[in-house]
C-alpha positions in Angstrom: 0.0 0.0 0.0 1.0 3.5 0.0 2.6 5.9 -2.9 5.7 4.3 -5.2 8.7 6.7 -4.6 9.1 9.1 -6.9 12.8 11.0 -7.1 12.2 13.6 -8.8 9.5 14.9 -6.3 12.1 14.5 -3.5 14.6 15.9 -4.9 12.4 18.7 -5.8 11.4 19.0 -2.5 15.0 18.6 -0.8 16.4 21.3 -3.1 13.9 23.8 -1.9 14.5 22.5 1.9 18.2 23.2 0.9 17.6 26.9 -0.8 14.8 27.9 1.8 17.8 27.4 4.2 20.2 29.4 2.8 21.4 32.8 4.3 20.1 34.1 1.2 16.2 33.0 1.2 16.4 33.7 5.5 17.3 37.6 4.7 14.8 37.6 1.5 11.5 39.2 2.9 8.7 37.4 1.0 5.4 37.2 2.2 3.2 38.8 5.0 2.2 35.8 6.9 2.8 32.6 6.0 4.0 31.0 2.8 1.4 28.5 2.4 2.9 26.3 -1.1 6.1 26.5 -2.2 7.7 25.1 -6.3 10.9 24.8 -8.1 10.8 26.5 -11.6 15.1 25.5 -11.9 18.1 25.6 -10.2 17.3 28.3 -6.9 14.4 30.0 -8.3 11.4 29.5 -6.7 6.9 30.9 -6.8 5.5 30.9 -3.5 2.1 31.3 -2.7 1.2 33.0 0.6 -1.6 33.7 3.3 -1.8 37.0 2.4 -3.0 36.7 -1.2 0.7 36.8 -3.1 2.2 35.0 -5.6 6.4 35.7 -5.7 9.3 34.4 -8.0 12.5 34.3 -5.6 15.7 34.0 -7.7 18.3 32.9 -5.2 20.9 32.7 -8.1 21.8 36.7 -7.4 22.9 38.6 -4.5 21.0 39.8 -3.4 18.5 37.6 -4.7 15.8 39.0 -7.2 11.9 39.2 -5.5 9.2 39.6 -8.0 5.7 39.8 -7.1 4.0 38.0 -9.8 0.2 38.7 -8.6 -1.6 39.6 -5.8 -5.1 38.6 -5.1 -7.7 39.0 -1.8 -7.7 35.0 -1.5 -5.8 33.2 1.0 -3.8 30.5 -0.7 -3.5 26.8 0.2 -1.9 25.0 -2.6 0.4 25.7 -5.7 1.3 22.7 -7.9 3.4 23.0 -10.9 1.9 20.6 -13.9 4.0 17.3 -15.0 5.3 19.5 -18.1 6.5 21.9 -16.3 4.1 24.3 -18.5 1.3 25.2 -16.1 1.4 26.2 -12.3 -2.0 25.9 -10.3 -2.9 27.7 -7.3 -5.4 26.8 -5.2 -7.4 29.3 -2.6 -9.2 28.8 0.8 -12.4 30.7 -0.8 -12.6 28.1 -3.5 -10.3 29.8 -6.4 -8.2 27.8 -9.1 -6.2 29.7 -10.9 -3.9 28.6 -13.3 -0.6 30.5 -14.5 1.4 29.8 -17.8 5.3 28.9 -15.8 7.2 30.5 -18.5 5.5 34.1 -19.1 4.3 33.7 -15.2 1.1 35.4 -16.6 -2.8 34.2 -15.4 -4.4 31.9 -17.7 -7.9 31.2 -16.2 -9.8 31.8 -12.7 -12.0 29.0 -11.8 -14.6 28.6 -9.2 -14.0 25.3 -7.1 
């Protein structure tokens, strides 16, 4: 029973362990509240999706690092997931939003109701 292991998922996820514990992501001031999801676009850059409504790219390969803020919305988000393509990024709200970003252009695609 149970989930096979999949690598690429941890290694995904001990990369960002590794990069959220840097010096450089600990000094980077991202979010207002908490970071509620958290994906890997390459090597040190990173979207996270926050409590207070933010979406942010985090490129950890300058210093200082580079903070964008990609979008900011009145929802409180819960989930970001990054499509098996690497082509689409989903986000996923508490007030029962999907929306649903192109990961190269970082630009909103669609708004759904859940």
């Amino acid at each position: 029973s149970g989930y096979p292991f999949q690598p690429d998922i941890y290694n995904g996820l001990y990369a960002a362990y590794e990069a959220v514990n840097s010096d450089k992501f600990n000094t980077t001031s991202l979010h207002q509240g908490a970071i509620k999801g958290l994906i890997s676009l390459g090597p040190n850059i990173f979207i996270t999706a926050g409590a207070d409504g933010k979406i942010i790219k985090t490129d950890l390969n300058t210093d200082p690092p580079i903070v964008t803020t990609i979008d900011s919305h009145p929802y409180v988000f819960q989930c970001i997931a990054l499509s098996q393509d690497k082509k689409l990024i989903a986000f996923g709200s508490e007030e029962g939003k999907l929306l649903i970003y192109d990961a190269t252009s970082l630009k909103k695609i669609k708004e759904l109701n859940a």
